[in-house]
C-alpha positions as CSV (number, residue, x, y, z in Angstrom):
1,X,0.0,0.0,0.0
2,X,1.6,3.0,-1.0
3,X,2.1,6.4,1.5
4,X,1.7,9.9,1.3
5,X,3.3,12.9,2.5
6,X,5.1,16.0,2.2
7,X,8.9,17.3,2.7
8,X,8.7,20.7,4.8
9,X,10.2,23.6,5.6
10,X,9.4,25.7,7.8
11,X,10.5,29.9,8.7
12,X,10.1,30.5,12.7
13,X,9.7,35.0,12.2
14,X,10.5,37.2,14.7
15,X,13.1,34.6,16.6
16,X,17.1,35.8,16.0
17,X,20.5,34.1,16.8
18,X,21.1,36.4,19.6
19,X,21.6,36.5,23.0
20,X,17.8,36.1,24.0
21,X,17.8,32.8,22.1
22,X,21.0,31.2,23.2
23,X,20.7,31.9,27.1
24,X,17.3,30.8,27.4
25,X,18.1,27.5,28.2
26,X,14.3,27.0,29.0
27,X,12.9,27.7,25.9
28,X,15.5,25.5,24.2
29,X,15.0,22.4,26.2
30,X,11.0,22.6,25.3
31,X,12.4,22.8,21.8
32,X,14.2,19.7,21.6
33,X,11.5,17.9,23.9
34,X,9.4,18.7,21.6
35,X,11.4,17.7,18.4
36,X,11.9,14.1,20.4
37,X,8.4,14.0,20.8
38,X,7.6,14.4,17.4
39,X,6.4,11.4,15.5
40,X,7.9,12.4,12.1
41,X,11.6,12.9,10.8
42,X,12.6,16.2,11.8
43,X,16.0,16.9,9.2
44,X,17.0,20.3,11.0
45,X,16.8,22.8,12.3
46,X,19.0,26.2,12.1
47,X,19.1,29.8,11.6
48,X,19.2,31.4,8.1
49,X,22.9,33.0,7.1
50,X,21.4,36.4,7.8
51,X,20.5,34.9,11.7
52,X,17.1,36.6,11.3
53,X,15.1,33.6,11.7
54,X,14.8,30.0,12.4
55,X,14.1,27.3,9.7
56,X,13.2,23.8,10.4
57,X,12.7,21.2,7.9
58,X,11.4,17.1,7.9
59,X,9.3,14.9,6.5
60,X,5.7,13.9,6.9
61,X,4.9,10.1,5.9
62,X,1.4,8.8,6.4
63,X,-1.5,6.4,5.0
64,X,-3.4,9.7,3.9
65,X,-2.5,13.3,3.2
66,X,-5.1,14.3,5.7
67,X,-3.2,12.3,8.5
68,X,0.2,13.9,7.3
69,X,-1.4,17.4,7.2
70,X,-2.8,16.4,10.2
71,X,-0.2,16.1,12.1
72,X,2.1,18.5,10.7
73,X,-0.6,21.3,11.9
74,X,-0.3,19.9,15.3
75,X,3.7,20.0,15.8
76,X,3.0,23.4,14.3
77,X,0.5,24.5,17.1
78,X,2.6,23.3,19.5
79,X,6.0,24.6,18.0
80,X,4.2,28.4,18.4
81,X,2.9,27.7,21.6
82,X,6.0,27.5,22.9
83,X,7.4,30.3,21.2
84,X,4.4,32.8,22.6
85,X,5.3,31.9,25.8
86,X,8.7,33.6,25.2
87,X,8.2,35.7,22.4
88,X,5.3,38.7,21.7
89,X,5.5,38.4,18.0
90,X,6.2,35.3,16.1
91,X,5.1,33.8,13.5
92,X,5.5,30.4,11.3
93,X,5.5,30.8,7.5
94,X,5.4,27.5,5.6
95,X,8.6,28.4,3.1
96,X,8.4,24.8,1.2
97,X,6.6,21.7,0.6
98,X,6.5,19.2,-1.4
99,X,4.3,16.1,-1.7
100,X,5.0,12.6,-2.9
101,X,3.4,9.2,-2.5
102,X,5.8,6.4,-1.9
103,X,5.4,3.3,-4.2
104,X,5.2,0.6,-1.7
């Protein structure tokens, strides 16, 4: 039976490689427990060359394309619930996907 899904990336606005970001220690252990959480491949995640915002990218494999947008939306909603708690003005911006269905 064959799967679909979606590679992903995805631009975290309003959140800098800066001093805020890399001393709150708190914010970035909810990050990672949340990326260990996550039932999809996560590939990476890093700021852009300019530092002006974080971009994470994976892949979404399920049964349906419902299930993977699914439970893409959900790691989003959760990815910016974290960041409101820290920052006043963020925002996530779907940058790139790109679906496929696996042949199997």
């Amino acid at each position: 039976m064959s799967k679909k899904g979606f590679d992903f990336r995805l631009e975290v606005e309003n959140v800098k490689d800066n001093e805020e970001f890399n001393n709150n220690t708190e914010l970035i252990n909810e990050i990672k427990k949340l990326f260990k959480e996550t039932p999809f491949l996560l590939d990476g995640a890093g700021f852009c060359e300019n530092r002006e915002f974080l971009i994470i990218s994976g892949q979404v494999c399920r049964d349906s394309k419902k299930e993977a947008q699914a439970e893409y939306i959900i790691f989003k909603e959760k990815l910016l619930r974290i960041f409101k708690r820290f920052y006043k003005k963020v925002r996530l911006i779907d940058i790139f996907i790109a679906y496929f269905t696996t042949l199997h």
